[in-house]
N, C-alpha and C positions, 0 to 999 in steps of 0.2 A: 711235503711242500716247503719250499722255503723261498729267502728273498730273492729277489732278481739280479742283486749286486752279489750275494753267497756262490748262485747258479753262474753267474760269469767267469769269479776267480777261482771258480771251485776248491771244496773245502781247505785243501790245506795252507791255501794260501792266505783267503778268509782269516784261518785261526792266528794269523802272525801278527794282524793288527790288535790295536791297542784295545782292551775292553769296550771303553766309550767309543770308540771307531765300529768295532762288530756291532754295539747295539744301535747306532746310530744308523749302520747301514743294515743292519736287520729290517728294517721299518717294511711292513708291506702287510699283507691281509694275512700269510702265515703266522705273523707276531701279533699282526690285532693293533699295532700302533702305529700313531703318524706324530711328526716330532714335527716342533717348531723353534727356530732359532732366533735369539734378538741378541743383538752386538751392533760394534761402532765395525767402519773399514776405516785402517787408518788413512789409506789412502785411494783414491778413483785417478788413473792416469789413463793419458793418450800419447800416441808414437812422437816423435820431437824432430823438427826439422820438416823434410821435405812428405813425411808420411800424414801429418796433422792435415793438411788442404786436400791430400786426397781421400782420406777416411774420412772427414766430414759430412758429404754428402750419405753413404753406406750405415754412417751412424744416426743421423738423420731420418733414411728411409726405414732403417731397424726401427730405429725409437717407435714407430707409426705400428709393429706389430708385437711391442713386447720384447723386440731384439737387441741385445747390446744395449749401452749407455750412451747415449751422446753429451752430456756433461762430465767434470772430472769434479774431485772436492775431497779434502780430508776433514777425518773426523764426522765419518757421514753415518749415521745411523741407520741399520739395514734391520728387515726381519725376511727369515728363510722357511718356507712353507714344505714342509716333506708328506705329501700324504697319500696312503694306498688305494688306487680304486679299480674297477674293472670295466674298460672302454668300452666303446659300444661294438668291437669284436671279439670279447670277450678276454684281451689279452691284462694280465697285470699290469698294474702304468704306477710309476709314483712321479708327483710335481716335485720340481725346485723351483721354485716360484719364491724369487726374490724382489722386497720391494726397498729402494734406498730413500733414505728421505734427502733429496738433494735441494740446493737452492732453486725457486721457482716451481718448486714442487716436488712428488713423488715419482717416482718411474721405477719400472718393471721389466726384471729380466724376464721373461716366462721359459722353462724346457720341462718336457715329463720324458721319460725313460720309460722302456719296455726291453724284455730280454728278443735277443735275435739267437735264437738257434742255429738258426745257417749260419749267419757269420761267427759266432762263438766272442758275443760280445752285448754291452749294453748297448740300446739305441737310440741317442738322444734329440728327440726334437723340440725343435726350436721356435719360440714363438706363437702367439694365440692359433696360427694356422696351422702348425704342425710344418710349413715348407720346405723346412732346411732341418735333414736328420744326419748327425755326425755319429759314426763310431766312437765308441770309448773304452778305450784297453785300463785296467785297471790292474795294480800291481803292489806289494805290503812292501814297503822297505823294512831294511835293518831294526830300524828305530820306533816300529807299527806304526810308521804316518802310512799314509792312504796317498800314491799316486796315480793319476790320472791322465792319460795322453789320447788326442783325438788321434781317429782315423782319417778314413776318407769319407765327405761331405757331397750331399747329393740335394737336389733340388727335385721337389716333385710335387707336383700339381695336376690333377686328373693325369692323361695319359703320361704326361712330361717324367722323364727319369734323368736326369742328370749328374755327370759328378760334375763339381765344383770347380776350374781350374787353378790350379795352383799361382798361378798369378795375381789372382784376387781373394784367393783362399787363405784360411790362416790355422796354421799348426797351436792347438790349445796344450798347456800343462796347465794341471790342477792338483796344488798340493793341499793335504787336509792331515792337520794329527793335535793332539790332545796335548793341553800342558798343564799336566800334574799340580804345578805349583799354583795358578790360577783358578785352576779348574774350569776353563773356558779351551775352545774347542777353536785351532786357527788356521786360518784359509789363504791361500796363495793363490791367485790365477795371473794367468801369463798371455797372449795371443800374439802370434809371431806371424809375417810373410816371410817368405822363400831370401822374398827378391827385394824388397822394402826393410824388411827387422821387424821390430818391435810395434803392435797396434796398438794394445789396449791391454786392460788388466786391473787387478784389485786384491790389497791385502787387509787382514784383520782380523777380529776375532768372534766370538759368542757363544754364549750359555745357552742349550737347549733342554728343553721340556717335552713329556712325553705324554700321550694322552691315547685314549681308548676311540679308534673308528668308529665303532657303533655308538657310541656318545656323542662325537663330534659331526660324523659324517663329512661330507667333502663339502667343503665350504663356498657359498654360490662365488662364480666367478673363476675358480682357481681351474677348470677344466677347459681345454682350448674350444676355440669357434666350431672348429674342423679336425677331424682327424684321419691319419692319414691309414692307411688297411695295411702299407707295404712295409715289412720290416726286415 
């Protein structure tokens, strides 16, 4: 057995990333650890110009399940939740379950990951509800940073299966790699439209810690409302 992110890039690509990157993404019920991260972002943005008045609304109704940020703010304090459990279809899942302390309070990304066989990729959803599950192709660069590019995004709700249309869809990169000289661990995410550019996004950094699942267990709260069977 092994992680769910090892099984997606399979082995040899796995071994190209950087130490702290394999153990980080080791995290799952084969390792027995669930990692937690605490760092600043330096910065929380939103698209500029004419994309601001219409992602408002979309950031707004996310806010309401865990989805996206609808605030932006630097120097904003986050903590990142990685922990392994087994859903109630018995598939591996681990959260990212991030929470930023922004002005007027705290807010919550929510997504857990499950491996998809058929599609030969990780499965990300999103949100306390599970609604919105993106593909996630993962790849080592050069350098062992950890790249991350969505798929394709689908909506699904009881019978409902949808993909997402690209119009109102957004193309994610997520860069992750380790800096030696800090010893902190730093994050780049990006969210693009087609047809608009640039949405939303978040970079910065953090130190993570490692701990024992049967110690800690899944912590109340961090497992969505609902979860979805179809992967």
């Amino acid at each position: 057995m092994t992680s769910i992110f090892r099984a997606a890039m399979g082995d040899a690509a796995f071994e190209r990333l950087h130490p702290e990157l394999r153990r980080r993404f080791s995290v799952g019920l084969a390792s027995g650890e669930l990692c937690v991260g605490r760092g600043v972002m330096d910065r929380i943005w939103h698209g500029k110009g004419l994309t601001r008045p219409l992602l408002k609304p979309f950031l707004a109704l996310g806010a309401t399940r865990n989805i996206l940020l609808p605030r932006t703010g630097r120097d904003v304090p986050f903590v990142i939740e990685n922990t392994p459990y087994l859903d109630s279809y018995g598939r591996e899942t681990v959260t990212f379950v991030r929470t930023f302390a922004l002005p007027g309070g705290p807010r919550r990304f929510d997504a857990t990951m499950v491996l998809s066989p058929a599609r030969g990729c990780v499965l990300d959803y999103l949100g306390t509800h599970q609604h919105l599950a993106s593909e996630l192709r993962m790849t080592a660069e050069p350098d062992g940073s950890l790249l991350v590019r969505s798929g394709e995004h689908r909506f699904r709700e009881g019978p409902v299966d949808l993909r997402v249309p690209e119009l109102i869809g957004g193309d994610a990169e997520v860069r992750e790699s380790f800096d030696e000289r800090t010893g902190r661990f730093r994050i780049r995410v990006r969210v693009v439209n087609r047809y608009v550019g640039p949405l939303f996004g978040y970079e910065g950094s953090f130190t993570a810690a490692y701990a024992p699942v049967r110690e800690r267990g899944v912590r109340r709260g961090l497992r969505p409302v609902r979860e979805e069977v179809r992967a």
